[in-house]
Residue, then its C-alpha position, 0 to 999 in steps of 0.5 A: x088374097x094370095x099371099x107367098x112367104x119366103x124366108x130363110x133362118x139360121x137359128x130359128x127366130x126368122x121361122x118364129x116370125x115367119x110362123x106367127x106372120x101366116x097365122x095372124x094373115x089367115x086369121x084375116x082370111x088369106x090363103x098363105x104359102x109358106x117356103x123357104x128359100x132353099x126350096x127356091x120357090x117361084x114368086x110369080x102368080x101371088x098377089x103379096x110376097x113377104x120376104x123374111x130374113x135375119x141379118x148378117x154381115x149388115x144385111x139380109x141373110x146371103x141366102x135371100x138375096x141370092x134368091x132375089x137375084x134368081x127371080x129378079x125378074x118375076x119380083x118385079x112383077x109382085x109387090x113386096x113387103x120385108x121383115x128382118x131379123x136383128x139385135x142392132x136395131x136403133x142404128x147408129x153412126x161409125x165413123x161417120x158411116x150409118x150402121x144397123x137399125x133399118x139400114x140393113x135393109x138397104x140391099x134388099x131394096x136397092x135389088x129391085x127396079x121396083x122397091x118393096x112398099x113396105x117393110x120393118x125390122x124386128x129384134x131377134x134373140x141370140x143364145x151363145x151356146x147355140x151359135x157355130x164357132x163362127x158365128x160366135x167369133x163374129x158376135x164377140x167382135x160385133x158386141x165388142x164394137x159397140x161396147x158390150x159383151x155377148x150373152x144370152x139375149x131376146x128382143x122378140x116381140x110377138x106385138x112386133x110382128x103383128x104390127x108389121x101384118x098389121x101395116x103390110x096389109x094396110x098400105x098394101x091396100x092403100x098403095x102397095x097393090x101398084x108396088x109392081x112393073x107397069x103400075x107404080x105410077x099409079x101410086x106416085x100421088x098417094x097423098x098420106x096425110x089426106x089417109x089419115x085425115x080420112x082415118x081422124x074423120x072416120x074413127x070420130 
């Protein structure tokens, strides 16, 4: 399978993931292109395309989503699956609004007719002396929110990634190969739980 990954990062840990994502697919065989989204690079011709960002400002990173609304029209015609980057990741409700956890990825999916058939988030890692005063400023407010301080943090987990290569490659072959223009239909009665009846029977 040929496999397109496109990803921005602003501190590195969104590159990490994005490492280990292409390693642990071409362990399994797929021919795997690595671009940034700088290098505004063209979905079409693949046959998988994984997004990868960090969170900011309660979504994927500006700079994917302008990618998106740049190829909107190819991403169509591509299944997708995501991975994003983040230090909220339980969620919560605020004033009676949903924050954080898998929320973040709310304007990712809701940018294409056809959505994304998979995707997950994964916790990032946060370092203070290395943030842009900006950055930094934003944090202290955003831990503040939830009643904490900001300081020298990690949640990456490599098992993490490799379950979210793991899953994608899984439904991709289940029901995500139709994830595209023309062919989501034929996904519209995917019966899951008759997957895993089928998985009970064959693992015994």
């Amino acid at each position: 399978m040929r496999i397109l990954i496109v990803y921005t990062t602003r501190y590195g840990t969104t590159e990490k993931a994005v490492g280990l994502v292409k390693k642990l697919l071409e362990v399994k065989g797929h021919n795997v292109e690595v671009r940034r989204v700088e290098e505004n690079p063209s979905p079409s011709g693949y046959d998988l395309l994984i997004l990868a960002a960090p969170v900011y400002r309660d979504g994927p990173h500006w700079d994917l989503m302008e990618w998106v609304e740049k190829h909107k029209g190819e991403l169509e015609e591509v299944p997708k699956a995501f991975l994003l980057v983040a230090m909220h990741l339980a969620g919560s409700v605020f004033m009676g609004k949903l924050h954080g956890g898998i929320a973040y990825a709310q304007p990712l999916i809701e940018a294409f007719e056809v959505p994304p058939f998979y995707g997950t988030l994964i916790g990032g890692e946060i370092d203070p002396d290395k943030l842009s005063d900006e950055d930094r400023r934003k944090m202290i407010r955003f831990y503040a929110v939830l009643g904490e301080r900001l300081e020298k943090k990690s949640l990456f987990s490599e098992k993490d990634v490799e379950a979210f290569v793991r899953r994608t490659l899984l439904y991709y072959d289940w029901f995500g190969k139709h994830f595209k223009r023309g062919e989501v239909e034929k996904a519209k009665n995917f019966d899951f739980m008759e997957k895993v009846r089928e998985l009970e029977r064959t693992l015994g």
